[in-house]
N, C-alpha and C positions, 0 to 999 in steps of 0.2 A: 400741272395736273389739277383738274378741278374736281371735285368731287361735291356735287349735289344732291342730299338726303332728302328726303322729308317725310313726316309721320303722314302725312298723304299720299303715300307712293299705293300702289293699288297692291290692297290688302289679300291675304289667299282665304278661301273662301272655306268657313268653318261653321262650325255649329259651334252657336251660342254658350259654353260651359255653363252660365250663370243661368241657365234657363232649368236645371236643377242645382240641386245643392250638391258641390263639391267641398268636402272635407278632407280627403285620402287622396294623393296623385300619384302616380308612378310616372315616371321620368326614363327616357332612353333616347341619350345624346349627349354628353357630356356641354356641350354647348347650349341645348336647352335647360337640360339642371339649372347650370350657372346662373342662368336668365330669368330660371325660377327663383331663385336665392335672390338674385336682384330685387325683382319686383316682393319681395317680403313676404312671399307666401311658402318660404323654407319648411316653416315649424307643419305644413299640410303634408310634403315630400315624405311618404314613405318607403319607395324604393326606387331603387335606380339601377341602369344598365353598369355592366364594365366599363364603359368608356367615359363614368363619369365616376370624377376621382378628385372632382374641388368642389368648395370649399372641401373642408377638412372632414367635416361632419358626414358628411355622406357616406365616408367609410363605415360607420353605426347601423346602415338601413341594412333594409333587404335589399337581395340582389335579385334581379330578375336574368342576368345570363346577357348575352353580348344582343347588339341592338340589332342586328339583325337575323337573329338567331334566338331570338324569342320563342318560348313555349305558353301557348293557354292557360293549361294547369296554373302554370308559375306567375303567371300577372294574377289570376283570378284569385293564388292563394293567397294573395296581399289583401284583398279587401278594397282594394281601389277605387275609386268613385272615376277617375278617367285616367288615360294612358296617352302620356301627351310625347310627342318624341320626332326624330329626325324621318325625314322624308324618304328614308331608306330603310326604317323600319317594318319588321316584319319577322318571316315568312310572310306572306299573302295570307295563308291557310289558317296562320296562325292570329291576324286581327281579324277577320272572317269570323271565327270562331270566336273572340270575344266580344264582337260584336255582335255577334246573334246571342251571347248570355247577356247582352245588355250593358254592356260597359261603355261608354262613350271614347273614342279615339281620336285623338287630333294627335295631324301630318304636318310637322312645319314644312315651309316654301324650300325649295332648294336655294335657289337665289344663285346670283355671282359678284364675284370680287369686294368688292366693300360695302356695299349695301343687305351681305348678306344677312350683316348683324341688326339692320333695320329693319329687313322684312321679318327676321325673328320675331323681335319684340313687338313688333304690331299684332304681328299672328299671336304672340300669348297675351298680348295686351286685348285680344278681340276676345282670345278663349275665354280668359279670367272675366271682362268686361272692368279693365283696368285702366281707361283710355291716360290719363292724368300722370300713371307711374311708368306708362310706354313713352309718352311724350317726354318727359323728364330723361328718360335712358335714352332717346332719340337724339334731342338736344346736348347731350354730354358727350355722346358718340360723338356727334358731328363735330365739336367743337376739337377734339381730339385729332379728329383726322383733318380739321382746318393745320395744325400744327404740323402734322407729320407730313402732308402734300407739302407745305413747307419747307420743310426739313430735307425732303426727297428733289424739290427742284432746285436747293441752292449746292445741291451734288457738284464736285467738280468733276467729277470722272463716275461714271454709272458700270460699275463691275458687272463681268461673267458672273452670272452664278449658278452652280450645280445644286439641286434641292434633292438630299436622299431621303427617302421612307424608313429603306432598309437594308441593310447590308448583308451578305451573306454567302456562301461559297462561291454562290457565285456570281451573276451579273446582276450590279444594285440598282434597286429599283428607286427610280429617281422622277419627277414631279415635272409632266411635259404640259402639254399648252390644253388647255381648260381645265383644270386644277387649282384646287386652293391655294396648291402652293405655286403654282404661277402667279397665283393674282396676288398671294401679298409680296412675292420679288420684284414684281409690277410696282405695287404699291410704295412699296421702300425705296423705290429708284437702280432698282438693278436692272439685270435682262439675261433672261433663263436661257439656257447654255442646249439644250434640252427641247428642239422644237418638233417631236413627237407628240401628238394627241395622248391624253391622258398619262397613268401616272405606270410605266412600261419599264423593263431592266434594258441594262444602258451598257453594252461588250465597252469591252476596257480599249478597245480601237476608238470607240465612238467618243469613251470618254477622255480621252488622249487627244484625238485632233479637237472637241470643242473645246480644249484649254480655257477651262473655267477661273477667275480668279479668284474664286471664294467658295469654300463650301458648308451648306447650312443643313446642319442633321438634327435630330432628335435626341433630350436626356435620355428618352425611356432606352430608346436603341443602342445608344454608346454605352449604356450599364450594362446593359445586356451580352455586349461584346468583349467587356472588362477593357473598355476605356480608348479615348478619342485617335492613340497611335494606330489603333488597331486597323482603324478605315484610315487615316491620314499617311499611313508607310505602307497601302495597298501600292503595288507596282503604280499600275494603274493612274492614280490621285495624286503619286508621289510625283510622279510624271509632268503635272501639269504644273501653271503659273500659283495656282492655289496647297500644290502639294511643296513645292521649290520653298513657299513662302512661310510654311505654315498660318494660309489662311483660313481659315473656319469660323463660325459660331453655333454654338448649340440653344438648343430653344425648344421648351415643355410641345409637345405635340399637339394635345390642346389647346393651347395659346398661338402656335402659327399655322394649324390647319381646320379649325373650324370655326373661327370667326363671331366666336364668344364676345361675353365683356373684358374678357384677359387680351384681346388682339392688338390694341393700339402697342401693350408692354413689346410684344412683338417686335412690331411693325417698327421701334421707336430703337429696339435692340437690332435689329435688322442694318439702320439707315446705322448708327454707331459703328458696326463694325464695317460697313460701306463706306464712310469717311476714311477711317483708315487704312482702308484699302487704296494701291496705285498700278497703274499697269507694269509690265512686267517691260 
């Protein structure tokens, strides 16, 4: 697997940030936070969505409420000079509205599979007019995922794997084909078990005959469920070569589905428990 970056990949088309003075940012995407923190311009971040929860510090700001579920009032009470955030943010209604009080809005790119993390930082590297600290994050990405394509083609065996969201009474909702979390099981050298479009719940028939070898959930979730047996001795899971086995690994939500600066940790935890994985 080749994997070709470059801070010239065709950048998404923004307005200028530096074409006024930004001092105050609000942030919504746990992904872009991070990116912001990277590029050094943390100490400006004064609020940020729920879904951004790293660095540590962020827990101190304001909250502006879930990213895509934004209120006006609530960005404009920050004082923000721009609201910079994921390509899913919104309501519609609700940047509409801050845009016409005049607050400046930048959409990062959606992107797919490992590049996502480039087209990022270009796009905040354009907002800021940072070109210098994007290039730098560019060239450390790539070298990162020079390693782990690496790591993923000297696989001796390329595991099933089942990728859950969430778990819950009843059919879990698990991570089907164009999804982030396809593309880092992709990435790792697995092969998603799960060949549904998008990220759909998965009847315990379904997850039974694809006989996954591994399955890869979320800390937030498995807390939330008061711990890993919980999903791992479902009928269901138990069933398969990955429940038989007790194979799993768990993995910060942030770090293997939005393609942050935390993603290579992933990607690198991913291929690890994939080595020690064998067929059944």
């Amino acid at each position: 697997m080749k994997l070709a970056l470059t801070l010239c990949a065709t950048l998404a088309l923004v307005t200028p940030a530096f074409a006024q003075e930004i001092n105050k940012i609000a942030s919504a995407g746990g992904d872009i936070t991070e990116i912001l923190f990277e590029f050094g311009v943390g100490d400006r971040v004064i609020a940020v969505d729920s879904t951004s929860i790293y660095p540590e510090q962020v827990s101190d700001l304001d909250s502006i409420g879930y990213v895509r579920e934004l209120s006006a009032e609530g960005v404009l009470a920050t004082g923000a000079d721009l609201l910079i955030g994921a390509d899913d943010m919104g309501p519609p209604a609700t940047m509409d509205n801050l845009e016409a009080a005049g607050m400046l809005v930048e959409y990062a790119p959606e992107g797919a599979g490992a590049e996502q993390y480039v087209d990022k930082v270009n796009f905040v590297a354009e907002v800021l007019n940072m070109p210098e600290r994007g290039a730098e994050l560019v060239a450390e990405y790539e070298a990162a995922l020079e390693e782990i394509s690496a790591r993923a083609e000297a696989l001796e065996y390329n595991p099933r794997v089942l990728l859950l969201l969430s778990v819950r009474d009843g059919a879990p909702i698990a991570a089907g084909l164009n999804t982030s979390g396809n593309d880092i099981i992709e990435i790792a050298g697995g092969e998603n078990v799960a060949t549904f479009e998008g990220w759909k719940p998965m009847n315990s028939e379904s997850i039974i005959v694809a006989a996954p070898d591994i399955v890869v959930m979320s800390t937030l979730h498995v807390e939330r469920l008061g711990g890993v047996e919980v999903i791992m001795d479902r009928e269901d899971i138990a069933s398969t070569p990955a429940g038989a086995n007790q194979n799993y690994v768990i993995l910060s939500p942030q770090m293997m589905l939005q393609f942050g600066p935390r993603a290579p940790i992933a990607m690198n935890d991913l291929i690890t428990a994939f080595e020690a994985t064998r067929p059944s």
